[in-house]
ZADO-1210 file (C-alpha; in nm, 4 decimals, padded with zeros to 6 digits):
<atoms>
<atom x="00.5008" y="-05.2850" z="-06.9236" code="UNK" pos="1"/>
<atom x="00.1248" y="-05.4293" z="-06.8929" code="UNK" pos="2"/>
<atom x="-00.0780" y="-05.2860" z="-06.5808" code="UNK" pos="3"/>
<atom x="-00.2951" y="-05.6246" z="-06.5006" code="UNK" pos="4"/>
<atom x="-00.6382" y="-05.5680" z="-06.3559" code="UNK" pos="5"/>
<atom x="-00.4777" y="-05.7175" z="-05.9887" code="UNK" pos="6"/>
<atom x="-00.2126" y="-05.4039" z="-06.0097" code="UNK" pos="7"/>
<atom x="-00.5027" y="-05.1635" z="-06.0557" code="UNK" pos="8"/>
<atom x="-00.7006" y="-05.3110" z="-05.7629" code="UNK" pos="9"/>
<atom x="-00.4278" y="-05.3434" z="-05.5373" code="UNK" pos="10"/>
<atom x="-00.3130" y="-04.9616" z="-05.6164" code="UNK" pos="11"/>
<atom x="-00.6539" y="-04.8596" z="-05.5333" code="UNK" pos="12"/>
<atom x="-00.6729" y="-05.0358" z="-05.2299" code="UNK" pos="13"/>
<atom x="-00.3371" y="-04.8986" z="-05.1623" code="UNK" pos="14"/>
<atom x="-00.5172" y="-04.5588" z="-05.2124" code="UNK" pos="15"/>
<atom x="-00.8307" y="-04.5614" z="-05.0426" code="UNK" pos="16"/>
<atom x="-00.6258" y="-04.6989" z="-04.7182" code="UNK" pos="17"/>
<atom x="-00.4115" y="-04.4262" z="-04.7033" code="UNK" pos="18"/>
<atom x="-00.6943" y="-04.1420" z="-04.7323" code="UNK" pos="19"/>
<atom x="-00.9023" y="-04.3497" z="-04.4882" code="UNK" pos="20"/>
<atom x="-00.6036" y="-04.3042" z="-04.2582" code="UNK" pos="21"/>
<atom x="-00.5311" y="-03.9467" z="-04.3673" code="UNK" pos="22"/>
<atom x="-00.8939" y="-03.8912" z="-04.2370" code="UNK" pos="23"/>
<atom x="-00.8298" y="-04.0894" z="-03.9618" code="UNK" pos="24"/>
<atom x="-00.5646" y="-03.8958" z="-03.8236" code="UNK" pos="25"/>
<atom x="-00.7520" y="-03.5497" z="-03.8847" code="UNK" pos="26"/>
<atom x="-01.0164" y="-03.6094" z="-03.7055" code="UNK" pos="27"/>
<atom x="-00.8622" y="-03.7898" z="-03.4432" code="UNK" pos="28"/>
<atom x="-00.6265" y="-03.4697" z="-03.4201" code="UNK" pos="29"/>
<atom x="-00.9391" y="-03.2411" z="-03.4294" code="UNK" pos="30"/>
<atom x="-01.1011" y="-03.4238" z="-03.1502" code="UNK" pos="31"/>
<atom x="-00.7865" y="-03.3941" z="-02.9192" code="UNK" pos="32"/>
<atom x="-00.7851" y="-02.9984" z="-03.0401" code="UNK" pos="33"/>
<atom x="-01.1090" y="-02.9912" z="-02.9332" code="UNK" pos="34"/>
<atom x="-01.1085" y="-03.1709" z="-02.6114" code="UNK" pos="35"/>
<atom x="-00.8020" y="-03.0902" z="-02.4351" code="UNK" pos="36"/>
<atom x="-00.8136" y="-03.1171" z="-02.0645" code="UNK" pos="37"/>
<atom x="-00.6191" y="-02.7977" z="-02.0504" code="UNK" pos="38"/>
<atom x="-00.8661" y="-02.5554" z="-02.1551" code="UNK" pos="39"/>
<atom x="-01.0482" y="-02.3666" z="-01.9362" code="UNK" pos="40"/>
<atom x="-01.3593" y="-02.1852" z="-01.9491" code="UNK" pos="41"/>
<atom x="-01.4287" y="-01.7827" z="-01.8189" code="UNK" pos="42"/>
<atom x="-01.6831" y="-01.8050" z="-01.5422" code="UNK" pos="43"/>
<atom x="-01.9301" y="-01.5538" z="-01.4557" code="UNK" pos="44"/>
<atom x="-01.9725" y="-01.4788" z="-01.0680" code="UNK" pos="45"/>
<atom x="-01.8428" y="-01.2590" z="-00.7626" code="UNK" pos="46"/>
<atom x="-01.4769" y="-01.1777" z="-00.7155" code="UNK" pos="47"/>
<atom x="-01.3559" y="-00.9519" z="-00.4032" code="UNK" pos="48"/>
<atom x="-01.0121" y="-00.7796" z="-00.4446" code="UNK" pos="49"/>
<atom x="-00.8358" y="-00.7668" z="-00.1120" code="UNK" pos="50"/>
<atom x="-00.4704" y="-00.6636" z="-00.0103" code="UNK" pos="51"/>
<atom x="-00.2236" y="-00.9234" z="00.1619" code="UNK" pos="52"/>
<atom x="-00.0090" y="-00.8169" z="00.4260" code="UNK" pos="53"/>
<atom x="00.1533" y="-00.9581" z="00.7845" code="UNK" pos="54"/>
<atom x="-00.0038" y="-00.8255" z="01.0930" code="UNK" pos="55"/>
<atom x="00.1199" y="-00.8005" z="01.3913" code="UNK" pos="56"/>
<atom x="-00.0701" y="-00.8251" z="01.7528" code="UNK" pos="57"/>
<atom x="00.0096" y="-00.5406" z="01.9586" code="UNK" pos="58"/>
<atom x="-00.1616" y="-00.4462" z="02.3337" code="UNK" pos="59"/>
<atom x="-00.4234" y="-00.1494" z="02.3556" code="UNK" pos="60"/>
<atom x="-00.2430" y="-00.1028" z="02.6794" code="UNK" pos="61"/>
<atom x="00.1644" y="-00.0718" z="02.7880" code="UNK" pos="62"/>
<atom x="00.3501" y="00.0250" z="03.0444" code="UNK" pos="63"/>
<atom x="00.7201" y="00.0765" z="03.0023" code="UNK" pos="64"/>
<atom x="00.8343" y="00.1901" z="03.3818" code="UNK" pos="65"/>
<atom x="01.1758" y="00.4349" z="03.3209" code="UNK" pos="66"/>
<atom x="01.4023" y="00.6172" z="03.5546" code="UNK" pos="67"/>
<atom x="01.3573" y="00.9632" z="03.5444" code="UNK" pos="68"/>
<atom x="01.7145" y="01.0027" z="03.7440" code="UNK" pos="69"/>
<atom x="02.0109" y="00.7793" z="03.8146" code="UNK" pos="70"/>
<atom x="01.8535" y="00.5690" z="04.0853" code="UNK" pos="71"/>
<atom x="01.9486" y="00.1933" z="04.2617" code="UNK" pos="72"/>
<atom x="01.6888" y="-00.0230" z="04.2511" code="UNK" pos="73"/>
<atom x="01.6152" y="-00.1613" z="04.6424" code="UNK" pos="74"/>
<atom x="01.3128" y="-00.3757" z="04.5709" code="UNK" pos="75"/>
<atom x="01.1122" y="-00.5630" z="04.3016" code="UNK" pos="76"/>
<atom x="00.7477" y="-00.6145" z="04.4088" code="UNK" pos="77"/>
<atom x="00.6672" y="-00.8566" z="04.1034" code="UNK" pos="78"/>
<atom x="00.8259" y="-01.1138" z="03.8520" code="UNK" pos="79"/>
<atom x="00.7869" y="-01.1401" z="03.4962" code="UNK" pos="80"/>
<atom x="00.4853" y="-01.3030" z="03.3844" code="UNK" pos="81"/>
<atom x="00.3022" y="-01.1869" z="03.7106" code="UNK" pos="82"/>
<atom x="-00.0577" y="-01.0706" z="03.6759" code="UNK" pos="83"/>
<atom x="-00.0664" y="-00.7113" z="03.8842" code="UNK" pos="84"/>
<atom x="-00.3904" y="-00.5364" z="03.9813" code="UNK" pos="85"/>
<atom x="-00.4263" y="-00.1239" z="03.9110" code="UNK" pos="86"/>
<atom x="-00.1973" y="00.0084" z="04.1856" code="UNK" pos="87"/>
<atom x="-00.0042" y="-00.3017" z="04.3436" code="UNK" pos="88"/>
<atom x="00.3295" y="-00.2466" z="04.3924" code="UNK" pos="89"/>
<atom x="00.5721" y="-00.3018" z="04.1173" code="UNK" pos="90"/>
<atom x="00.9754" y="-00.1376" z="04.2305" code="UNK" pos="91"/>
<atom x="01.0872" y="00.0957" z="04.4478" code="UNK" pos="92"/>
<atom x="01.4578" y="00.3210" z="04.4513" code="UNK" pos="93"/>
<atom x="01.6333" y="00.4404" z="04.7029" code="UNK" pos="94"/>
<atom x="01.5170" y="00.8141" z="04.6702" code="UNK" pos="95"/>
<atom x="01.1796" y="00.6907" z="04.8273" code="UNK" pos="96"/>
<atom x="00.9630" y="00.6158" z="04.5497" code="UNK" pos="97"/>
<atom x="00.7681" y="00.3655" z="04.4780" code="UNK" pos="98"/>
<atom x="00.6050" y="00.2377" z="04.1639" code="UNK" pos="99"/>
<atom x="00.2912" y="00.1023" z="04.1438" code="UNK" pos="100"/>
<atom x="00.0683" y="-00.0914" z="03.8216" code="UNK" pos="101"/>
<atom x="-00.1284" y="00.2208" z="03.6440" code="UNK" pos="102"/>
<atom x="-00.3235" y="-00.0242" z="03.5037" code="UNK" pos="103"/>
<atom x="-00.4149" y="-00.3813" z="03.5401" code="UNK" pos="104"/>
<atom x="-00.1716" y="-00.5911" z="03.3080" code="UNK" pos="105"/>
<atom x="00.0842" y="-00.8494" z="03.3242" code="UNK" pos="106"/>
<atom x="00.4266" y="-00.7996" z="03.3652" code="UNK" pos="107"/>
<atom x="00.6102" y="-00.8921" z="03.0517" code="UNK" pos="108"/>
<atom x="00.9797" y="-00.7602" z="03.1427" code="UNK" pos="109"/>
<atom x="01.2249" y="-00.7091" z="03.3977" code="UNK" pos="110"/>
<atom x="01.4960" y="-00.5596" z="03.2680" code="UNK" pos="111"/>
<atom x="01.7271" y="-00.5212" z="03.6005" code="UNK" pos="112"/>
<atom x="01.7902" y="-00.6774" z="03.9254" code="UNK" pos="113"/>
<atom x="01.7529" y="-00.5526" z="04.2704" code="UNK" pos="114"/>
<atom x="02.0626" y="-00.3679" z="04.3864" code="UNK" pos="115"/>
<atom x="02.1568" y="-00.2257" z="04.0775" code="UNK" pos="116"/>
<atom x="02.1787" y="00.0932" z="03.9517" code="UNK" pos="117"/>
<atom x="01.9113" y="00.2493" z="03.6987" code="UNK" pos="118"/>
<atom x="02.0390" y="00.5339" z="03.4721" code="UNK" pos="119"/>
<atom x="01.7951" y="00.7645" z="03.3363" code="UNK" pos="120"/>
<atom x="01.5817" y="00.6551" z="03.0556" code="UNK" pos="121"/>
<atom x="01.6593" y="00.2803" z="03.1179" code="UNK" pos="122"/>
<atom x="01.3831" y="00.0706" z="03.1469" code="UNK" pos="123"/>
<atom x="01.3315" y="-00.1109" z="03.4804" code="UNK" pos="124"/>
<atom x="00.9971" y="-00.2905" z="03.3366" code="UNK" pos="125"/>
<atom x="00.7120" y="-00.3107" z="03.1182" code="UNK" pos="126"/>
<atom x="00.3741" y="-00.4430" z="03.1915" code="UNK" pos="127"/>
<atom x="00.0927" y="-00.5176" z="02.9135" code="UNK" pos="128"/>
<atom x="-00.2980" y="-00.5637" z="02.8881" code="UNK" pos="129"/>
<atom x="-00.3235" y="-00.8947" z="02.7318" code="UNK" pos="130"/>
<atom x="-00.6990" y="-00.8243" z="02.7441" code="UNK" pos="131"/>
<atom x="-00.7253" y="-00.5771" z="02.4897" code="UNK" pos="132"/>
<atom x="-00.5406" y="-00.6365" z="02.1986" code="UNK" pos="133"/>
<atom x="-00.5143" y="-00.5442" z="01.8082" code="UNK" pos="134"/>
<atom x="-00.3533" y="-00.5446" z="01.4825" code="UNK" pos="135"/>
<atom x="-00.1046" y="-00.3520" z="01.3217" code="UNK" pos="136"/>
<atom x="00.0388" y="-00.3835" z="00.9702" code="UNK" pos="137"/>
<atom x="00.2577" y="-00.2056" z="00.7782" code="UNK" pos="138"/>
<atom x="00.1586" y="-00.1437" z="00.3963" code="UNK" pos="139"/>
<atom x="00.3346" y="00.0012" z="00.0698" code="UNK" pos="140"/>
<atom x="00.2328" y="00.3047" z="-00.0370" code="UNK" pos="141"/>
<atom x="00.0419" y="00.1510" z="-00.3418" code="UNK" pos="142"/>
<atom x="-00.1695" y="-00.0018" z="-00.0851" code="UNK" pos="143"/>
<atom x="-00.1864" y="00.2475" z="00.1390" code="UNK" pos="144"/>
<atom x="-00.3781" y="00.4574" z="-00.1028" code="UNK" pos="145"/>
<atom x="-00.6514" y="00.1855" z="-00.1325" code="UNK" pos="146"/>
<atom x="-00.7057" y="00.1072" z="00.2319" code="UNK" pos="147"/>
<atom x="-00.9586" y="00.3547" z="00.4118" code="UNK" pos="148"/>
<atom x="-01.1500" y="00.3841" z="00.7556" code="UNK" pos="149"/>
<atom x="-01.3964" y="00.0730" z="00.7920" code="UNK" pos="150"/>
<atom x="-01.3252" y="-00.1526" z="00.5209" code="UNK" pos="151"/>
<atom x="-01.3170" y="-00.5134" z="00.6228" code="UNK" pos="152"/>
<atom x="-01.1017" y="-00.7481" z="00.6855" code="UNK" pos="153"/>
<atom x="-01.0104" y="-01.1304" z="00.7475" code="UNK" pos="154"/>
<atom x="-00.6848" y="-01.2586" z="01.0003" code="UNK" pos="155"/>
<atom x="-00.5887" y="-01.5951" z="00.9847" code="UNK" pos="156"/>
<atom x="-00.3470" y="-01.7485" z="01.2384" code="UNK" pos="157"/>
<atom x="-00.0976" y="-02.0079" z="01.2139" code="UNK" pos="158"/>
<atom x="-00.1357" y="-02.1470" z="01.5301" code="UNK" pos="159"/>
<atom x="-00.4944" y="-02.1555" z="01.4620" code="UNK" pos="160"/>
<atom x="-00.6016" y="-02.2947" z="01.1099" code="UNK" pos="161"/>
<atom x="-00.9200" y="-02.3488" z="01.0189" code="UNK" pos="162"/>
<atom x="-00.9951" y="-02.0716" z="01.2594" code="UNK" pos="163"/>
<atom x="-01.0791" y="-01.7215" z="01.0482" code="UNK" pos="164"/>
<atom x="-01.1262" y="-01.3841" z="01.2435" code="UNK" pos="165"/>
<atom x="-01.2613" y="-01.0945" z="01.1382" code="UNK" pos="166"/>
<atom x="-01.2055" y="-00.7433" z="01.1926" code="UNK" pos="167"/>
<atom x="-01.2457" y="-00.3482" z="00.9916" code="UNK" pos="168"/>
<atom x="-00.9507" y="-00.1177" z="00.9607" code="UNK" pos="169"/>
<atom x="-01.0110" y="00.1455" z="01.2438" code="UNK" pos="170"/>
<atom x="-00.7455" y="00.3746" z="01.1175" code="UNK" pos="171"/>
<atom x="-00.4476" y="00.4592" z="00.8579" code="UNK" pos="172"/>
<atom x="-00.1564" y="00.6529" z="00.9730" code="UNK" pos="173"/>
<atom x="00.2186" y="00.7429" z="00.8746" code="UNK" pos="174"/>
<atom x="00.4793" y="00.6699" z="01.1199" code="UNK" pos="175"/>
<atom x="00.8315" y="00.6686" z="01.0815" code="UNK" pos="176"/>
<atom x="00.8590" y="00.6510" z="00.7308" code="UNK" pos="177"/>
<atom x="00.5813" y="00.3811" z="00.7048" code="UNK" pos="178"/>
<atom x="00.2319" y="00.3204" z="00.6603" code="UNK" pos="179"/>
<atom x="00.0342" y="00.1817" z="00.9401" code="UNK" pos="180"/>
<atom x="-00.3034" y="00.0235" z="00.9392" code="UNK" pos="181"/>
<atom x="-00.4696" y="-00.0299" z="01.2546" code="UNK" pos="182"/>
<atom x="-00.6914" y="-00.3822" z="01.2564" code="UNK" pos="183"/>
<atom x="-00.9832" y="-00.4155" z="01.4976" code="UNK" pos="184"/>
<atom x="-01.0584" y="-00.7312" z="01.5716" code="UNK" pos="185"/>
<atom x="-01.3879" y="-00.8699" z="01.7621" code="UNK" pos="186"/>
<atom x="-01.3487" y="-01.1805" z="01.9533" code="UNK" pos="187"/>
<atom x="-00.9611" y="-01.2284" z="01.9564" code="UNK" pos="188"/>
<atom x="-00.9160" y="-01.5931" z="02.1455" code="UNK" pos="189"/>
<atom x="-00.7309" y="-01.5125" z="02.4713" code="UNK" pos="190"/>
<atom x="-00.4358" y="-01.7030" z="02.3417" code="UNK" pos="191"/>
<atom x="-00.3715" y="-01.4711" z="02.0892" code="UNK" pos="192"/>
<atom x="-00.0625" y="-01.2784" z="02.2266" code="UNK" pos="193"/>
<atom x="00.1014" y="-00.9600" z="02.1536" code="UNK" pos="194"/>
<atom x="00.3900" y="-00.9573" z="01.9190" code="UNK" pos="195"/>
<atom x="00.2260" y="-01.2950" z="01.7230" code="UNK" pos="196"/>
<atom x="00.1361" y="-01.2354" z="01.3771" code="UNK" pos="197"/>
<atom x="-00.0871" y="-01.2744" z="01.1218" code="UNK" pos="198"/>
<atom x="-00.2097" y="-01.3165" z="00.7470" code="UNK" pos="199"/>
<atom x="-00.4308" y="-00.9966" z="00.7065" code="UNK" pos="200"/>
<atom x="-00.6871" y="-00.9507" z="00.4117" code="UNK" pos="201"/>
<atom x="-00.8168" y="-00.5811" z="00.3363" code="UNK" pos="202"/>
<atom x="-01.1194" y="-00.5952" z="00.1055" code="UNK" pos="203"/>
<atom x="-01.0774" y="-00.3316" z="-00.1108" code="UNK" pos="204"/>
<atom x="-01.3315" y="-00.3998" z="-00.3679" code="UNK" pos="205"/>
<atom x="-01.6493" y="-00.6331" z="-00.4264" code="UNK" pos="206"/>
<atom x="-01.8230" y="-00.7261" z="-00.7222" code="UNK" pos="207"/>
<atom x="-02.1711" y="-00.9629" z="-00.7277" code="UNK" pos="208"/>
<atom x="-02.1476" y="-01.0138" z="-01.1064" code="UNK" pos="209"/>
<atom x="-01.8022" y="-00.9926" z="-01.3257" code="UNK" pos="210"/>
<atom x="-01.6210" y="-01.2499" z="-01.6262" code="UNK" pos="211"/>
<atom x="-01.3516" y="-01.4025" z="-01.4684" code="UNK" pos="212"/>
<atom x="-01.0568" y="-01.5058" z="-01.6631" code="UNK" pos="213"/>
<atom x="-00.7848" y="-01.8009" z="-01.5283" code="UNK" pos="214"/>
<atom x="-00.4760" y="-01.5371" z="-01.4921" code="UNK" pos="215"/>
<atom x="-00.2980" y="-01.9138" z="-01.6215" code="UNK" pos="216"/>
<atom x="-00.4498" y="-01.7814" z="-01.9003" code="UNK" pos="217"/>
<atom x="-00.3218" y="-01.4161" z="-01.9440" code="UNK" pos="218"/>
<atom x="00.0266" y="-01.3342" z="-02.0941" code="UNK" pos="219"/>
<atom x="00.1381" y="-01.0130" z="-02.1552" code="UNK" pos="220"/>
<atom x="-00.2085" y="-00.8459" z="-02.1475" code="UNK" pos="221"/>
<atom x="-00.3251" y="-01.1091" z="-02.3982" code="UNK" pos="222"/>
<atom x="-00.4853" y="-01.4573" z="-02.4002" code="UNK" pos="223"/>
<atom x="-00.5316" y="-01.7450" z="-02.6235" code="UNK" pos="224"/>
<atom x="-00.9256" y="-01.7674" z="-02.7062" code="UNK" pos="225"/>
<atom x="-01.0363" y="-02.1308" z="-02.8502" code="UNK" pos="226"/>
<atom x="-01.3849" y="-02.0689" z="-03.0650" code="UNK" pos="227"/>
<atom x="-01.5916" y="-02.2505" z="-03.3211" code="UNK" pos="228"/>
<atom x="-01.2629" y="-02.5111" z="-03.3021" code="UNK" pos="229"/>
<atom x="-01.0079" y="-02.2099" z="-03.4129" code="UNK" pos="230"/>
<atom x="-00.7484" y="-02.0507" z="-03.1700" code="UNK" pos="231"/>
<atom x="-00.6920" y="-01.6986" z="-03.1834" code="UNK" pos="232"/>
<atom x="-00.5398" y="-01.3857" z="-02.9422" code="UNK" pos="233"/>
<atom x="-00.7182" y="-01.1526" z="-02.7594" code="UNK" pos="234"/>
<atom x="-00.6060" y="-00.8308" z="-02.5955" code="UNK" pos="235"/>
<atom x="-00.7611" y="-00.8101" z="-02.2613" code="UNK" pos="236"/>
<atom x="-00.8072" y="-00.5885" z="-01.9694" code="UNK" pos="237"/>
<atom x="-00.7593" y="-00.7182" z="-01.6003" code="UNK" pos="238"/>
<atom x="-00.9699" y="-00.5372" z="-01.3486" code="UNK" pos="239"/>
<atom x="-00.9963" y="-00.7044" z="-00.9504" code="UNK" pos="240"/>
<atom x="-00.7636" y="-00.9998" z="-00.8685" code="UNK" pos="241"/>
<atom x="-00.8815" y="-01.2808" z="-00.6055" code="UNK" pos="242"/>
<atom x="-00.6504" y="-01.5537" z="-00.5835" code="UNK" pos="243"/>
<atom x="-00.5793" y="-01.7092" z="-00.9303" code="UNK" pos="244"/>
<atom x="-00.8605" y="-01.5230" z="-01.0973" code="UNK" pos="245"/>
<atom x="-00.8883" y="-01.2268" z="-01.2415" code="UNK" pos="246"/>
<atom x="-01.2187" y="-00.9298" z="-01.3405" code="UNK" pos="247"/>
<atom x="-01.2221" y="-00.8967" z="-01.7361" code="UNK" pos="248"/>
<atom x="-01.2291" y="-00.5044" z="-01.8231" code="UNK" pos="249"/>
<atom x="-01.1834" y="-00.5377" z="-02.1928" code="UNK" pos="250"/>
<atom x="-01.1284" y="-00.8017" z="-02.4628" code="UNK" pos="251"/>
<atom x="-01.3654" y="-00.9771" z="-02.6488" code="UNK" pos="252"/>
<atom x="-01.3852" y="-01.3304" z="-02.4792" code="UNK" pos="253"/>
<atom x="-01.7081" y="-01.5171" z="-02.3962" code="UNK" pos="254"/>
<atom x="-01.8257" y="-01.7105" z="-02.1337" code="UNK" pos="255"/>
<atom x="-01.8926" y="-01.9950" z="-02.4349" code="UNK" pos="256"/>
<atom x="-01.5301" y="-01.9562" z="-02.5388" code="UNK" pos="257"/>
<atom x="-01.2493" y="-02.1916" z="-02.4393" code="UNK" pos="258"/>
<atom x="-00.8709" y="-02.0618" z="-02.2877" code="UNK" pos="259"/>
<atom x="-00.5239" y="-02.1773" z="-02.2910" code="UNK" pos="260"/>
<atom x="-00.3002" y="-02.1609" z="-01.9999" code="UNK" pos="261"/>
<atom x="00.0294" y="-02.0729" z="-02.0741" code="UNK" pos="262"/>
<atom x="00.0365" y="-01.8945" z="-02.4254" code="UNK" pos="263"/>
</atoms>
């Protein structure tokens, strides 16, 4: 069979098309490698490691008024809700006493009505401080160990976003079978009541200066490093978490190199 000159050129043509396209497609595959929205660079700055936990508001001062013997109760000097001065009347009994405020408060409770009959250890009622107020939360034991006298910390409310308090643990304590941190808390809003709660952040470590890796990033105490346009894995060490970032211990990744979420 006779190849004509036309064959030859068209074969060629044929050719050159396909490698141009070949090419093409590389580097138009390169460039997406290269320049995928989904990288994301280590960034060099601060990071503060804090513990989460509920709080709960609690009053400095409470009053929970009890029978000491079976008693009937003949009068009620207040109603709940009622704002009592230090030594107003709040009940009297029908052995003669009479109960007065110990300390300026609101009455919160009533737990009986006039007429009836108190047994001892029942609570008749219970008056708070509303002025003096703090937190408590409860904490693992994990955390427990890291929380100390002083340390700082940050209360948000949900009543009250946008509105961020601040306060330093005052003290650390076991109780029942829990751990108990004690918040104070400058400046608590007088509409903050006791027995409303809120997010609590414990610093527990600062840094000014630390690589910080996207923990998007991390997987199984490795990440995916992009450099000089080749992917490869790095084990790596996570030191202080804040938020979705994370303090890099050990591992060699640099602030120039690229990461992959999710690998």
């Amino acid at each position: 069979m006779k190849i004509t000159a036309r064959r030859v050129r068209i074969v060629i043509i044929a050719l050159t098309l396909l490698l141009a396209a070949g090419v093409a497609v590389y580097l138009l595959g390169k460039s997406a490698f290269l320049n995928r929205k989904d990288r994301v660079r280590p960034r060099q700055g601060p990071i503060v490691e804090a513990i989460y936990a509920l709080g709960t508001v609690k009053s400095e001062n409470v009053y929970h008024l009890k029978m000491g013997v079976a008693a009937t109760v003949t009068a009620l000097h207040v109603r709940e809700g009622q704002e009592v001065r230090k030594a107003d009347p709040l009940a009297a009994v029908d052995t003669g006493m009479l109960f007065r405020a110990p300390f300026s408060g609101t009455v919160t409770r009533i737990y009986c009505e006039r007429g009836e009959v108190v047994m001892p250890g029942v609570m008749v009622l219970t008056v708070m401080d509303l002025s003096k107020k703090y937190v408590q939360l409860s904490l693992d034991q994990n955390s427990a160990l890291r929380v100390r006298k002083g340390l700082k910390a940050e209360l948000s409310f949900e009543t009250l976003r946008g509105t961020l308090l601040r306060g330093a643990v005052e003290s650390i304590y076991p109780s029942g079978g829990q751990f108990l941190a004690r918040i104070d808390v400058k400046g608590m809003p007088a509409e903050i009541l006791p027995d409303m709660t809120a997010d609590v952040a414990i610093e527990v470590s600062r840094k000014e200066s630390a690589l910080l890796l996207p923990l998007s990033a991390v997987n199984n105490g490795s990440v995916t490093v992009e450099r000089d346009g080749k992917l490869r894995q790095e084990r790596v060490s996570i030191g202080a978490v804040d938020g979705a970032w994370g303090e890099l211990l050990e591992g060699d990744v640099r602030p120039t190199d690229l990461l992959v979420p999710g690998r």
